[in-house]
C-alpha positions in Angstrom: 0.0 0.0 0.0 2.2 2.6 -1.0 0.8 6.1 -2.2 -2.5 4.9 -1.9 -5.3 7.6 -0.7 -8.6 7.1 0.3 -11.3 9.7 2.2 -13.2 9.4 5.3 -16.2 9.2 2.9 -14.8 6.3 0.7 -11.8 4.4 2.4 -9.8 2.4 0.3 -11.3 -1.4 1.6 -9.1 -4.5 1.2 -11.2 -7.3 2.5 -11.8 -11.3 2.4 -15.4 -12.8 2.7 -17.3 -11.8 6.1 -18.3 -15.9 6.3 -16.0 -18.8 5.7 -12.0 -19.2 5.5 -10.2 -16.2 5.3 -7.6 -15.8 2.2 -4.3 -16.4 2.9 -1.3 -14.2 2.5 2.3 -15.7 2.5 5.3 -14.4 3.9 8.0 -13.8 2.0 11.7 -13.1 2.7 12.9 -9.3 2.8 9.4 -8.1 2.2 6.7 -7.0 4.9 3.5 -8.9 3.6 1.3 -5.8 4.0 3.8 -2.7 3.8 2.5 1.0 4.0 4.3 4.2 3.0 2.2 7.5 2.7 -1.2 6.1 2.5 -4.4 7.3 4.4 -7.8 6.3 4.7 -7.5 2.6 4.4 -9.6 -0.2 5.8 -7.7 -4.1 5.8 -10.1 -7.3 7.3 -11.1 -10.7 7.3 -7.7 -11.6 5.8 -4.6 -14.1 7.5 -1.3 -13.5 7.5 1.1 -16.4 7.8 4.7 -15.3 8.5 5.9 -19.1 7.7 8.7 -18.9 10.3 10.2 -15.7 8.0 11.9 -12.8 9.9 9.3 -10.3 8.1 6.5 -8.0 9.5 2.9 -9.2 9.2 1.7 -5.3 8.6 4.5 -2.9 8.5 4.5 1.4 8.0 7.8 1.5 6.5 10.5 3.3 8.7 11.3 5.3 6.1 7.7 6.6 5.0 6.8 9.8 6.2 3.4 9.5 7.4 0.1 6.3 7.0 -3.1 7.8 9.0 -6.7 6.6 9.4 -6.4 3.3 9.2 -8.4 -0.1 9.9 -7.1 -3.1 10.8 -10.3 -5.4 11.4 -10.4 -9.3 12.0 -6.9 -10.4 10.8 -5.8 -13.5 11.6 -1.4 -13.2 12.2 0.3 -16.1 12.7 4.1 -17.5 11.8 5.6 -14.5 12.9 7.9 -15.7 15.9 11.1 -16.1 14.0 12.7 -13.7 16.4 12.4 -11.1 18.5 12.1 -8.3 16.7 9.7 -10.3 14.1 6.1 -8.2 14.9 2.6 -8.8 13.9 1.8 -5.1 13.3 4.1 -2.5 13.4 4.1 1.6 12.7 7.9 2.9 12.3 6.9 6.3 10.6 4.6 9.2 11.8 0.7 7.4 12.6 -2.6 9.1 13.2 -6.3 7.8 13.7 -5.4 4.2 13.4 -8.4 1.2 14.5 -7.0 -1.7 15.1 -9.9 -4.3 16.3 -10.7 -7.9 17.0 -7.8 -9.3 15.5 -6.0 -12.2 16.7 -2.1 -12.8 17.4 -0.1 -16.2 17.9 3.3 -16.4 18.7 5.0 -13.2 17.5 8.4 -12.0 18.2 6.3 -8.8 19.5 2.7 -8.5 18.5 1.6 -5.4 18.0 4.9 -2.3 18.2 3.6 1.2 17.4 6.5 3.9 17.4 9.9 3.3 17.0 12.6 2.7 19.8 14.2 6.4 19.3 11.0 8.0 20.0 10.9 9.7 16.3 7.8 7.9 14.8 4.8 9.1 17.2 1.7 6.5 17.0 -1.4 9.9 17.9 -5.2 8.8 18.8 -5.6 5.6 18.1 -8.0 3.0 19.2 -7.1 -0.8 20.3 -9.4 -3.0 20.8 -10.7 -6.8 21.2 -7.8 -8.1 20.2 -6.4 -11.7 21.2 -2.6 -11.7 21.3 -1.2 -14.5 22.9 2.4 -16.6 23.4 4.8 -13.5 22.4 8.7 -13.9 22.6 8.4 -10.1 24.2 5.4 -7.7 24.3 2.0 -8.4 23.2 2.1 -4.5 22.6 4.0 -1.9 23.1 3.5 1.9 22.3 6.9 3.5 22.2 7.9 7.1 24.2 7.8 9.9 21.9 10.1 13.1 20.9 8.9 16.0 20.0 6.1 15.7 17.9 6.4 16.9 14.1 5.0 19.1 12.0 3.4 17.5 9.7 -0.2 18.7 7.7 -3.0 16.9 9.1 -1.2 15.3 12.3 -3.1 15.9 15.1 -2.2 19.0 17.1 -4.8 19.2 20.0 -4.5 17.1 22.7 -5.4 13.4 21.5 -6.7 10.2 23.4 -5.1 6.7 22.3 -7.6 3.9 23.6 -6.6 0.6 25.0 -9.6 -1.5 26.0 -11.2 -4.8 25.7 -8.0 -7.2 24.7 -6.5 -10.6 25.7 -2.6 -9.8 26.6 -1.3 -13.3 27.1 2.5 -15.3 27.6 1.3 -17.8 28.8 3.8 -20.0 26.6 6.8 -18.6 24.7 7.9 -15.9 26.6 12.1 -14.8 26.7 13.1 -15.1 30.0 16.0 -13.5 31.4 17.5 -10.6 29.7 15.2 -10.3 27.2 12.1 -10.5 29.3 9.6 -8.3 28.6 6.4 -6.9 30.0 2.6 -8.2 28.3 1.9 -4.1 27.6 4.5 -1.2 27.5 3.0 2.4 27.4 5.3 5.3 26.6 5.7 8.6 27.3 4.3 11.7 25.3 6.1 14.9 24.0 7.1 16.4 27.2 6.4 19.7 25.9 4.2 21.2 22.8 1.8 19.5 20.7 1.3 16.2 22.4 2.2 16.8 25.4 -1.3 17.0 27.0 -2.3 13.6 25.2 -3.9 10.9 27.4 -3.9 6.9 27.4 -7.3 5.5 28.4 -6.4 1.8 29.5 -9.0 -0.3 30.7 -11.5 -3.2 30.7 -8.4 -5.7 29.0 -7.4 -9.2 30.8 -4.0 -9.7 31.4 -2.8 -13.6 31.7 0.9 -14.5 32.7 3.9 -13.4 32.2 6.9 -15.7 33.7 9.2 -13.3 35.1 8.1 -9.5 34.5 5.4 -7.5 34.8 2.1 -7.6 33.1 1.8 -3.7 32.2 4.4 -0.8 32.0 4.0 2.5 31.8 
């Protein structure tokens, strides 16, 4: 999905059948099966994702895009993504606004769902979380990275915004790096500690969080 733009009145919709087995995509190597850079308005469900054991992202904004806002993930099925640690079943490594990412199910990721990036430069701004199942993770089952001052970029959000955690399964109940490379189920970050952003919230409730062997079940 790359330079593809939608509108709120007519998203761009990529979707397999609401009833029966979902279509299959296949992981390749040195390719993110669903990659973004600089697309908007763009609903993906009722589709699986198989990683195949392949160090590759399920669903991946680029790191070097510069932007992917208003999007729907809905009813994806990711599996096969547990290669490694740093193999994820969603990701955002550029600038993201307005993203939905609901009722989709998770098995056995190296990280399931990793919005930001670890320097703090790709700010993941009101988005909503919900009734997902991600289970048996190497590290987190999600994690929302700190954030840096926020850009300027047109259309990016720049009243205070609300990201919404609710209503998800966060479990390691099997799988889980021990040691050194334990991590929590759910890691919150920080927010701009000064201008636009700064005044954003996290609301973080009604989820069920089941084991973790060594840390914590939520960070933030």
């Amino acid at each position: 999905m790359h330079q593809l733009q939608g509108s709120k009145e007519k998203p761009i919709t990529i979707m397999g059948p609401s009833n029966g087995p979902l279509p299959v995509f296949l992981a390749r190597p040195g390719h993110s099966t669903i990659s973004i850079i600089n697309a908007s308005y763009i609903v993906i469900r009722n589709l699986e994702l198989d990683g195949q054991g392949v160090a590759v992202v399920g669903v991946k904004c680029e790191g070097h895009a510069d932007w992917a806002h208003h999007f729907t993930l809905e009813n994806l099925v990711i599996k096969g993504h547990g290669n490694n640690q740093q193999t994820v079943g969603i990701s955002t490594k550029c600038p993201a606004w307005n993203w939905i990412i609901r009722s989709n199910t998770i098995w056995g990721a190296g990280t399931g769902i990793y919005l930001g990036n670890s320097d703090g430069n790709a700010p993941f701004v009101g988005g909503l979380v919900e009734h997902n199942l991600i289970v048996d993770t190497l590290r987190y089952n999600l994690q929302i990275k700190h954030q840096n001052a926020r850009p300027e970029i047109v259309g990016m959000p720049s009243e205070p915004s609300v990201t919404i955690i609710r209503h998800n399964v966060f479990s390691k109940e099997k799988g889980a790096a021990t040691g050194p490379f334990a991590r929590p189920n759910v890691l919150v970050g920080h927010w701009p500690v000064k201008g636009n952003g700064s005044k954003d919230t996290y609301e973080i409730y009604g989820n069920f969080f089941y084991q973790n062997p060594t840390e914590a079940l939520f960070q933030g």
